[in-house]
C-alpha positions as CSV (number, residue, x, y, z in Angstrom):
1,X,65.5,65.0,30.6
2,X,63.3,64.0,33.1
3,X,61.3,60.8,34.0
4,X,57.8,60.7,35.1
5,X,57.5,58.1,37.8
6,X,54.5,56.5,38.1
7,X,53.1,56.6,41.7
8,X,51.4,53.2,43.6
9,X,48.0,53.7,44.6
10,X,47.8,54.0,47.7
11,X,46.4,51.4,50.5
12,X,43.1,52.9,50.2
13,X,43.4,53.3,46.2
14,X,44.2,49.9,45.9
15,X,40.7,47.5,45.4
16,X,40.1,44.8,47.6
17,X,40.7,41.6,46.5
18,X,37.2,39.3,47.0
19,X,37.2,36.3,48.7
20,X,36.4,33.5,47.0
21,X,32.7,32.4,46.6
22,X,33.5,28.8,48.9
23,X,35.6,30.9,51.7
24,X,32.9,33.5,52.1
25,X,30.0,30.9,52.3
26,X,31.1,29.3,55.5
27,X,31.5,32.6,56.9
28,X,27.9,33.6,56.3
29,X,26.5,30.5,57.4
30,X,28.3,30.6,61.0
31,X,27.4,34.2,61.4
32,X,23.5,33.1,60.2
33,X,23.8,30.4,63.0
34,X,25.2,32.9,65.7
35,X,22.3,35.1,65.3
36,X,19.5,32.4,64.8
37,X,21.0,31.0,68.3
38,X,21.2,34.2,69.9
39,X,17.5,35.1,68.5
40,X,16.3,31.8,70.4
41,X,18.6,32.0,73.1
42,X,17.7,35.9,74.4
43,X,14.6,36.6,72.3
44,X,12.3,34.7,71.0
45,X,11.7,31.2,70.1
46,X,9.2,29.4,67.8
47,X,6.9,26.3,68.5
48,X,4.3,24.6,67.0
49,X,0.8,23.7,68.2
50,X,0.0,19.7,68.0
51,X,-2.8,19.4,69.5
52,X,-6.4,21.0,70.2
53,X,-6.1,22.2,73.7
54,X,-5.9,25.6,73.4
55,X,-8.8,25.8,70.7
56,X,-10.0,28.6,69.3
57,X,-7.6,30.5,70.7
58,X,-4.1,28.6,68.8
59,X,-4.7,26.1,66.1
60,X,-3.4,22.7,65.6
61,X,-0.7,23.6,63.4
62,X,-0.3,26.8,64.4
63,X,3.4,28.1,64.7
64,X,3.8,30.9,67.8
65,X,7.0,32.7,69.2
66,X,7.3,33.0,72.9
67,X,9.1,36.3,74.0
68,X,12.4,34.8,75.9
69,X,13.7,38.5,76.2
70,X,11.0,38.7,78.9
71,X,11.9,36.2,80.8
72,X,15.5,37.8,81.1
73,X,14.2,40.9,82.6
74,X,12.2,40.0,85.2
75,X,9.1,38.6,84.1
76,X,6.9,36.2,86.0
77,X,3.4,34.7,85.2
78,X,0.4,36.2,85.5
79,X,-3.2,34.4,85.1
80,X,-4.5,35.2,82.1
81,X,-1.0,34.7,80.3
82,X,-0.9,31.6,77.6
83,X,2.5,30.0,78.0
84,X,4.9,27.1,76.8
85,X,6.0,25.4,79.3
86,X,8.8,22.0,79.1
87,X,6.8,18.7,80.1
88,X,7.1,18.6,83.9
89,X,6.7,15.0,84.0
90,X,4.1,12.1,83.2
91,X,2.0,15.2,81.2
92,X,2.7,13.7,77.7
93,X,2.9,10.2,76.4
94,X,6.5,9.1,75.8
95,X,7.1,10.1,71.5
96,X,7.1,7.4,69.1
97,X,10.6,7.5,67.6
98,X,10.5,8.8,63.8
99,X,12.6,8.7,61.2
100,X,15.7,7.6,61.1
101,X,19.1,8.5,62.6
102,X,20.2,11.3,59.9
103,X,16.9,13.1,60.1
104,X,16.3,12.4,64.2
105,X,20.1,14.1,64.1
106,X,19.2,16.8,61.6
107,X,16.3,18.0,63.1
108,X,17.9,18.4,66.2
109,X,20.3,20.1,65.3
110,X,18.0,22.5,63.7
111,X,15.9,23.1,66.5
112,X,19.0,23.9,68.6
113,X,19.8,26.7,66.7
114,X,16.3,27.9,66.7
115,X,15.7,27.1,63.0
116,X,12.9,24.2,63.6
117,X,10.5,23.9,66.6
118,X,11.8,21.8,69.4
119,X,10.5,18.3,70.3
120,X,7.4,16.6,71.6
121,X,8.0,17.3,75.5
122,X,6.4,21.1,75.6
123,X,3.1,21.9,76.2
124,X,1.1,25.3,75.9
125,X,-1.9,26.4,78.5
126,X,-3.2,29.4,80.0
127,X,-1.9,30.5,83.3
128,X,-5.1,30.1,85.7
129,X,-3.5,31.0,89.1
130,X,-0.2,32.1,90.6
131,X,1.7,30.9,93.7
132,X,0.1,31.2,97.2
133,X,-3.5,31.5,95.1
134,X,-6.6,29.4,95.7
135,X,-8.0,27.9,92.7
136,X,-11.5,25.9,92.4
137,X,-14.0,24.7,89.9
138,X,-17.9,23.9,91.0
139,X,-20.8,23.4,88.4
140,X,-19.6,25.6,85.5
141,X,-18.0,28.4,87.2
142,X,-14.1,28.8,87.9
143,X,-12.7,30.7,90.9
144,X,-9.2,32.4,92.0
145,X,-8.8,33.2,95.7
146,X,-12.6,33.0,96.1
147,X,-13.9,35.5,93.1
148,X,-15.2,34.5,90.0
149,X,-13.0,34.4,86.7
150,X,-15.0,35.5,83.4
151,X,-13.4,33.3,80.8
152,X,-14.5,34.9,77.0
153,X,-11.6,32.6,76.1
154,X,-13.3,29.3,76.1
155,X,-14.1,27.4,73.1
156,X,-17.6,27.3,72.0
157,X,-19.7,25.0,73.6
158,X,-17.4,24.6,76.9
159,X,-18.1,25.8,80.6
160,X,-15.2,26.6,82.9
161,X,-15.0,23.3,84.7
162,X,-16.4,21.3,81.6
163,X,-17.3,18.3,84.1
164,X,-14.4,18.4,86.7
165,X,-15.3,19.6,89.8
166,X,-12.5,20.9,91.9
167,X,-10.7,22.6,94.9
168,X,-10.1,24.3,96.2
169,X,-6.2,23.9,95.7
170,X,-3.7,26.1,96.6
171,X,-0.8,26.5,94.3
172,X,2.4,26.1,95.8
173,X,4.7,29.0,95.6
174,X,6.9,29.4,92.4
175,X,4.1,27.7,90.7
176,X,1.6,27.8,88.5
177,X,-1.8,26.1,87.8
178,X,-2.7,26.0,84.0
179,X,-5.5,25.1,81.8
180,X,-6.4,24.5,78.3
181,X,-8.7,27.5,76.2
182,X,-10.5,24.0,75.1
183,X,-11.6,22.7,78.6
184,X,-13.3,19.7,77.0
185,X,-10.1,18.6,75.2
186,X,-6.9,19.7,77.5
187,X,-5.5,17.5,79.8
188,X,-4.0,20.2,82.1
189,X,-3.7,20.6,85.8
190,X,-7.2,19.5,86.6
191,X,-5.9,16.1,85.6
192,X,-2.5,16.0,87.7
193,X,-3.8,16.6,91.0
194,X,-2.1,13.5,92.0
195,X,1.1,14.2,91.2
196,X,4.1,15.9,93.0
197,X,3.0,19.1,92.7
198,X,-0.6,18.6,93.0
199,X,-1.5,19.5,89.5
200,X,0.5,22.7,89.5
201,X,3.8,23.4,86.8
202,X,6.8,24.6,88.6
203,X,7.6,28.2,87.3
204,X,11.0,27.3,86.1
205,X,9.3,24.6,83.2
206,X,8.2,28.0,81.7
207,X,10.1,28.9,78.4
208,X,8.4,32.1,78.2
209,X,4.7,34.0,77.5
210,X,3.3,33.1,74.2
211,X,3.4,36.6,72.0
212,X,1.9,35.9,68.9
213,X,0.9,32.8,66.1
214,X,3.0,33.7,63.1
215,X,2.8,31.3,60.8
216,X,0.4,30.7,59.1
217,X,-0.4,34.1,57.9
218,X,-4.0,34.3,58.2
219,X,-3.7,32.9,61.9
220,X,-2.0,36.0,62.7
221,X,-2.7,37.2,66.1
222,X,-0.4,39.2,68.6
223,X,-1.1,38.6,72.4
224,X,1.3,41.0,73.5
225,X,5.0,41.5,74.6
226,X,3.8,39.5,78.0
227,X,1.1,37.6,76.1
228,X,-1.5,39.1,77.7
């Protein structure tokens, strides 16, 4: 008489045990954290617009993502562009601190990853002239290397020089001279001409072209991979 053997199930038959709910939830968080950092590190990464300078074209408020990717492969300014730049020094007032230590230490971390905007200390302006250019600014028109620059641009009621006459500068190399879409209101280059770079941001402040405002929704606008 014969005895039927059951047979194990084989490694493949067999069903994987799940892990539990509190060992999987770590797991997913650091792999969330991995991307969000590698999102801000090599593509894009989000700031928000505090201030009025760059009327109509970004909003006070306003949340855009500049394209990192591009500076990675080669990119460099070109007037025209708006960009985020970091604070190249004496541009902003110093912050006020806010909060306290858990939030100051929260946020912080948050923004590191790419999950919050950064701090106070960047700015955001349009890219007016590059390196080894001639810029100027007479009555109400605005020139590069001698020609006229149309500016549709501007916010309502401004001129190109809004007031501040001029030039002409040249821009030292691996610079760039920027200015705010709000003439009136931006306290760009124009108003650094006295300082170590004459009024110009060094190219290596720049985080990257601005490509689009995406948040809030009906702000929507796409500038392009480049931001032009």
């Amino acid at each position: 008489m014969s005895v039927a053997v059951a047979e194990e199930p084989s490694q493949e038959q067999r069903p994987r045990r799940r892990r539990p709910w509190y060992v999987e939830l770590p797991v997913m968080i650091a792999i969330g954290l991995v991307v969000a950092v590698l999102i801000k590190t090599c593509l894009f990464q989000m700031f928000s617009i505090p201030s009025g300078s760059m009327e109509n074209t970004l909003q006070v408020g306003d949340r855009v993502a500049v394209n990192k990717f591009a500076t990675l492969t080669g990119w460099t300014p070109e007037p025209g562009e708006p960009v985020v730049f970091k604070d190249p020094g004496g541009w902003l007032p110093p912050a006020p601190d806010s909060g306290n230590v858990l939030t100051r230490a929260v946020h912080s971390g948050l923004s590191t990853v790419g999950l919050l905007p950064p701090g106070d200390d960047y700015l955001v302006k349009r890219v007016i002239a590059t390196g080894g250019q001639t810029v100027a600014c007479q009555g109400s028109t605005l020139t590069v290397d001698g020609r006229a620059v149309a500016e549709p641009y501007l916010h309502p009621g401004d001129d190109s020089c809004a007031g501040i006459d001029f030039g002409p500068v040249t821009v030292p190399a691996d610079h760039v001279w920027v200015e705010g879409d709000h003439r009136s209101d931006s306290a760009d280059s124009r108003y650094h001409r006295d300082g170590p770079d004459g009024g110009a941001v060094p190219v290596s402040d720049l985080v990257g072209p601005t490509t689009a405002v995406v948040w809030p929704l009906n702000h929507f606008t796409w500038f392009g991979w480049s931001g032009r």
